[in-house]
N, C-alpha and C positions, 0 to 999 in steps of 0.2 A: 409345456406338454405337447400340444401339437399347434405348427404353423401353415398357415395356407397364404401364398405370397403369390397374388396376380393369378390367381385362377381362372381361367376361360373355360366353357362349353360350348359349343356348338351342334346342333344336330341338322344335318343339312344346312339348309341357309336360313333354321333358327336360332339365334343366341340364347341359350339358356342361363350363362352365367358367365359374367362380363368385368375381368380383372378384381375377381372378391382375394379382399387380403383378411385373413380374421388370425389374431393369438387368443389358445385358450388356456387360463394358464394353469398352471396345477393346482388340484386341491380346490377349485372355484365348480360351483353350478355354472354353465354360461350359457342364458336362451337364445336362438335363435327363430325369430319372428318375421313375419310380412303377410302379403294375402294369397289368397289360394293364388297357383301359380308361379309365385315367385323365385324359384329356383331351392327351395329349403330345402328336399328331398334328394336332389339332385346333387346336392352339397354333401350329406351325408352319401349318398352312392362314389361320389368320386375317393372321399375319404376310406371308405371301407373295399375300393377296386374293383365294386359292379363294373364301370367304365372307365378309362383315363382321362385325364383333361387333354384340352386341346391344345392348353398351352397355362406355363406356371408353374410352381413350385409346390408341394404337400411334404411335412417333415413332422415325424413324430419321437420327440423326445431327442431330438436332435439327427435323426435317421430318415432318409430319403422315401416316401409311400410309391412313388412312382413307378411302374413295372409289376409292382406285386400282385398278386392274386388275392382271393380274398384271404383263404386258407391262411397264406402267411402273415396275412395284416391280423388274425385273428390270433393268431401267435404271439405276435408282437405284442400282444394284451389291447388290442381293439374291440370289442362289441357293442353290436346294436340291436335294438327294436326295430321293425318295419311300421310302417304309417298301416298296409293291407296286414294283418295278422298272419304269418306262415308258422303253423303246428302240424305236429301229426294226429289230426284230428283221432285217429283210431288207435292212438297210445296211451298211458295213463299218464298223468302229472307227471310222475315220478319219473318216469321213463323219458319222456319230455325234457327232463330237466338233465337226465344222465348223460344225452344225444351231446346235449351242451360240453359235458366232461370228454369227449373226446379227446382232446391235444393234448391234455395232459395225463392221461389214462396209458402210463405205459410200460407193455406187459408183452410179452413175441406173442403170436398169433398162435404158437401149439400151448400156449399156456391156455386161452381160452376153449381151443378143440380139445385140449384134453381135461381142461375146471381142474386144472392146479391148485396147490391150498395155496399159492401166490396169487393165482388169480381169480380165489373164492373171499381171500382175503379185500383182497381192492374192489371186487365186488361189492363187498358188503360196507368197507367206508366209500365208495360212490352213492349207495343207497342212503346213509345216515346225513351222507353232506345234502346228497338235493334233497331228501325228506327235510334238516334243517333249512334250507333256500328256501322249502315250501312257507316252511313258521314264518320266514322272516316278511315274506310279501301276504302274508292273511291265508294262506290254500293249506297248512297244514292236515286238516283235516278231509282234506278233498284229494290227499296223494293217490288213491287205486283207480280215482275214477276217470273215464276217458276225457280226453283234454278236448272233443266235439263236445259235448253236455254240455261244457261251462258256458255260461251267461259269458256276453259279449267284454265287458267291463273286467272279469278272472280272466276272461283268456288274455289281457294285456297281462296281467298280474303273472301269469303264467309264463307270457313271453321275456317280462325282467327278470324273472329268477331263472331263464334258460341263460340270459344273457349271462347272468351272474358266477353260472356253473362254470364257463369259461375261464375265470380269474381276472377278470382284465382291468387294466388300469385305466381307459378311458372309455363311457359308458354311452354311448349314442340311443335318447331315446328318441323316436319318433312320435310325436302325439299318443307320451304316457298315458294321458287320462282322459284319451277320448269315448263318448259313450259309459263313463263312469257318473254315478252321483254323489251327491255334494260329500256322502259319505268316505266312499271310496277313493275319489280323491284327495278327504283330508289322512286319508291310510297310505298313499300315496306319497304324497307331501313329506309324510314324517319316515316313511324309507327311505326317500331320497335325499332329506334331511339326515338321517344317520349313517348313509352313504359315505357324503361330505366328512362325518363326524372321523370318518375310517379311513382319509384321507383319498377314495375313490373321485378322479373327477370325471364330471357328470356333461353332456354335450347336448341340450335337448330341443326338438322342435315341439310349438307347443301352438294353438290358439288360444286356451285358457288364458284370460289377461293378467287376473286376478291369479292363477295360479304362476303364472310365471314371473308378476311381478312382486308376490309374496314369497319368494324362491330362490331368483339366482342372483347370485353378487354382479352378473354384466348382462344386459342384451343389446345382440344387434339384430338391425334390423334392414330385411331385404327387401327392395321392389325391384321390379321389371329385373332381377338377374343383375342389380348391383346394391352394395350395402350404401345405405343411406344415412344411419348414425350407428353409433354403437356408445356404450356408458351406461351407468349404473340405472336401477329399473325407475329412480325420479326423473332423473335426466331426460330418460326417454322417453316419459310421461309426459313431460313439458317439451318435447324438442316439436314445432311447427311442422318439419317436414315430417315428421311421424304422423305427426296429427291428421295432416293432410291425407293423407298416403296410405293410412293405416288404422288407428285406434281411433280418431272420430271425438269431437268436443265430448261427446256423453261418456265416454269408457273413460278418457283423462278425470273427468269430474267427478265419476264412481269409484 
């Protein structure tokens, strides 16, 4: 699904991320972990064409990411979450989620100046899809209200079913279930689990240890801007340099 071969950043004469190779393959959860810092976010921004690498290869589905912009990478069927929340805070859910339906919403522009019954029509299955997106992540009930209201924890929930409105075949969350509890992330859990079920794959950064290692079929794991192990979430439970570097004697043993 998507390959990342020798990947470099630099930002001035910092290295942010230093020859990372990761496959992730289809149909797979695959976490991606290390400590604050470690280039996680920045992995996700190259992949989605905030910036370019500095040097390296990005290929998704067998297709080159390199030069694109986002708009086209979002095309291609890529979306993401961001780790900062961006909503339109003064829009409603629903409306939130329709912004999403963009790329594939398409109708000439006098269709909508003039509210064509073609384009009162796709109106109104836009509104039934993200109203359903809303059911799927727990907000059904919360579609009119503005997406500033929600508690910190919906607005992530808000922002995977924007992602979702997109269509896309590879799912970048960025610390789905952060400032959620224990609740909400086990509602969480089981969307993203029936995600999987739908054969969407899923790309995510996480702290949750616990949730990410009851979750994805691989993770690897980044320090200082280069991968340190990667393999299944036992492996990496036991692997020493993790230990070291990352998860700590007590999280292995929890």
């Amino acid at each position: 699904m998507l390959t990342l071969d020798r990947i470099s950043r630099q930002f001035g004469g910092v290295t942010a991320l230093e020859q990372v190779s990761l496959t992730v393959p289809s149909g797979q959860v695959f976490g991606l972990i290390g400590p604050n810092g470690a280039g996680k976010t920045t992995v996700f921004n190259l992949i989605t064409g905030l910036f370019p690498p500095s040097s390296g290869e990005m290929h998704f589905q067998g297709q080159s990411l390199l030069g694109l912009p986002p708009y086209r990478i979002a095309t291609r069927g890529i979306a993401r979450t961001f780790q900062n929340i961006r909503l339109f805070s003064e829009m409603s859910l629903i409306d939130n989620v329709i912004v999403g339906m963009h790329a594939h919403l398409d109708y000439p522009i006098w269709d909508a100046v003039l509210r064509t019954p073609r384009f009162r029509a796709m109106e109104r299955n836009a509104r039934m899809e993200a109203h359903h997106l809303l059911q799927r992540v727990g907000l059904g009930d919360l579609s009119q209200e503005l997406a500033g209201n929600l508690s910190y924890g919906n607005q992530r929930k808000l922002e995977i079913a924007r992602a979702l409105a997109t269509q896309p075949r590879l799912l970048l969350l960025d610390e789905p279930v952060a400032g959620m509890n224990a609740t909400e992330k086990n509602a969480v859990m089981a969307l993203i689990e029936s995600l999987r079920q739908d054969h969407l794959t899923v790309f995510m950064i996480e702290h949750d240890m616990r949730f990410v290692m009851g979750l994805c079929d691989t993770v690897a794991v980044l320090n200082f801007g280069r991968i340190i192990a990667e393999g299944t979430p036992s492996a990496i439970q036991s692997n020493p340099a993790v230990i070291e570097a990352y998860l700590g004697q007590e999280d292995t043993a929890s």
